[in-house]
C-alpha positions in Angstrom: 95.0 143.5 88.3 94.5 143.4 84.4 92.0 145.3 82.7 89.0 143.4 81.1 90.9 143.7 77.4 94.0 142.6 78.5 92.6 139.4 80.4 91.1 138.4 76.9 93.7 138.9 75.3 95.8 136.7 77.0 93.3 134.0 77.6 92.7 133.9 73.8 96.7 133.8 73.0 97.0 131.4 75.9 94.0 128.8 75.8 92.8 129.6 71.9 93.5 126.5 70.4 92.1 124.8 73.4 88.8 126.4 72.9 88.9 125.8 69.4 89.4 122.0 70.5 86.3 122.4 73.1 84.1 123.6 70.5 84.8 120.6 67.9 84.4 118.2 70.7 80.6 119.9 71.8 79.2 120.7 67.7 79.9 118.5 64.9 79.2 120.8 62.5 81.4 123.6 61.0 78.8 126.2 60.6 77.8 125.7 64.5 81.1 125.0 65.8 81.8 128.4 64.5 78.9 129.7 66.1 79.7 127.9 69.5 83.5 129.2 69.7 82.0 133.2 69.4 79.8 132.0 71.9 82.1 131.3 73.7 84.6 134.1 73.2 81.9 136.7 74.1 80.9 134.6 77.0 84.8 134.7 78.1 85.1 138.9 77.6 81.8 139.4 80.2 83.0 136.8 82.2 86.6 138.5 82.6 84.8 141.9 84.4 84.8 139.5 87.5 87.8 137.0 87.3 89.1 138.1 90.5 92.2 135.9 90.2 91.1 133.4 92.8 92.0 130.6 90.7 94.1 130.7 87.2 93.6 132.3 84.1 93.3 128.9 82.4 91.0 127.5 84.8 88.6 130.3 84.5 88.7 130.2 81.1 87.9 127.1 80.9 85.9 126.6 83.4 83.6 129.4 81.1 84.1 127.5 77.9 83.0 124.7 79.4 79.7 125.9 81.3 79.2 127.8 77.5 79.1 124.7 75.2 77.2 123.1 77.8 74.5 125.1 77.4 75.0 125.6 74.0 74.3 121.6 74.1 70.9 121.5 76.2 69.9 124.8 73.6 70.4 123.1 70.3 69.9 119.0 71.3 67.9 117.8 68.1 65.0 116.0 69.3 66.3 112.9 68.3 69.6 113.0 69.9 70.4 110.9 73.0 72.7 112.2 75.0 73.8 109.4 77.4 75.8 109.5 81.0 79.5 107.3 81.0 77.2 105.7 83.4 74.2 104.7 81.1 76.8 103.6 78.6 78.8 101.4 80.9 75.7 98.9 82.2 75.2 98.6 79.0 78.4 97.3 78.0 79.3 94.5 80.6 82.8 93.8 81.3 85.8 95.2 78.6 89.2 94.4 78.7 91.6 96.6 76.9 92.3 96.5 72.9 95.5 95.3 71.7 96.8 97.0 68.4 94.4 99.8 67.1 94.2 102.3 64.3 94.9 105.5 65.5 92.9 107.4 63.1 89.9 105.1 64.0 90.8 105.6 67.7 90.3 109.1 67.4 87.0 108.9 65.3 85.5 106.4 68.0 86.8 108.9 70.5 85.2 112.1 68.8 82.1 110.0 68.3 81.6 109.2 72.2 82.3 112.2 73.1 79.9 114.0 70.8 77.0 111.8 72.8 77.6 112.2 76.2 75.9 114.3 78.7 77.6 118.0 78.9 78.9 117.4 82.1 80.3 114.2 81.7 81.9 115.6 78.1 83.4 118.6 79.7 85.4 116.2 81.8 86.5 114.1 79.1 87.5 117.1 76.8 89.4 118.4 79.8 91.1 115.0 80.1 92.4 114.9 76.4 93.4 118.4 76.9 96.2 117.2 79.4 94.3 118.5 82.5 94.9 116.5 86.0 92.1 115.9 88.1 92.4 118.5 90.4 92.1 121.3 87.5 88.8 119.1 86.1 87.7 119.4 89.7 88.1 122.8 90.1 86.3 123.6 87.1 83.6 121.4 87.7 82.6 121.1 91.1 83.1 117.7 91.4 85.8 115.4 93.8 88.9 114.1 92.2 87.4 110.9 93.2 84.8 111.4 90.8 86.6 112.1 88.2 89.1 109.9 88.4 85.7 107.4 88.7 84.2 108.7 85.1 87.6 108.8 83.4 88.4 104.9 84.1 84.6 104.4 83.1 85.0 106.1 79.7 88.1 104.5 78.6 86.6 101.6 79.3 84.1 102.4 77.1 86.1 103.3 74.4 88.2 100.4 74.5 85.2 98.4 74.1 83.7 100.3 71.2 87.0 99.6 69.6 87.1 96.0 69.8 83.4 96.0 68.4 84.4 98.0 65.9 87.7 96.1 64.9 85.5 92.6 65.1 83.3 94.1 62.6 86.0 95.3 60.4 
């Protein structure tokens, strides 16, 4: 087994940009972004004394990150922030059928926007979707089925798509 200094070392060569990712999708803001990714970097070294190899490097990296900016989230919600469930958005929303031609950029924005007001959980499995996971590895690191993440996927896309034809009708 790898010592503690070598672990890090390779989950930062191997999953850095990732958590760099994470981080902008949890904090808007440079200044706290930065202070969420060494959050979350310190959080990975004294979580690595007892990765025991059960699951993968990535996945436990991850799977820290994750629980990390979550809390970093419930610690620094501004009081007048509402952070919503895919649910709560979705009744909200009614019926939404899928947007033709989009902007990318705007896509993106729209995307970054939703995410940054969702509930931690449900944004950890969104940021884990755009990161190319599967449901299985969002599973593992969240405790949840397949099932229900497959569920909460379809529901935020849905979302999206309808955001984006508000957006383009206002445009």
């Amino acid at each position: 087994m790898m010592r503690q200094s070598e672990l890090y070392a390779r989950a930062a060569a191997e999953c850095g940009r990732m958590l760099d990712r994470l981080a902008a999708g949890y904090e808007a803001d440079a200044d706290k972004r930065r202070d969420l990714r060494q959050e979350i970097h310190l959080q990975l070294w004294r979580s690595l004394a007892a990765f025991d190899g059960r699951c993968s490097l990535k996945t436990w990296t991850l799977r820290v990150a994750h629980n990390t900016a979550a809390s970093y989230v419930i610690r620094e919600r501004r009081v007048n922030e509402k952070l919503v469930s895919f649910e709560e958005i979705e009744l909200s929303l009614g019926r939404v059928e899928q947007p033709a031609d989009i902007d990318r950029e705007r896509v993106l924005r729209d995307v970054q926007q939703v995410i940054l007001t969702l509930k931690p959980l449900d944004r950890q499995i969104m940021i884990s979707y755009l990161e190319g996971l599967d449901g299985a590895s969002i599973a593992e690191i969240t405790g949840l089925t397949q099932a229900n993440i497959a569920m909460k996927i379809h529901r935020i896309k849905k979302i999206l798509a309808h955001r984006i034809r508000k957006e383009q009708a206002h445009a």
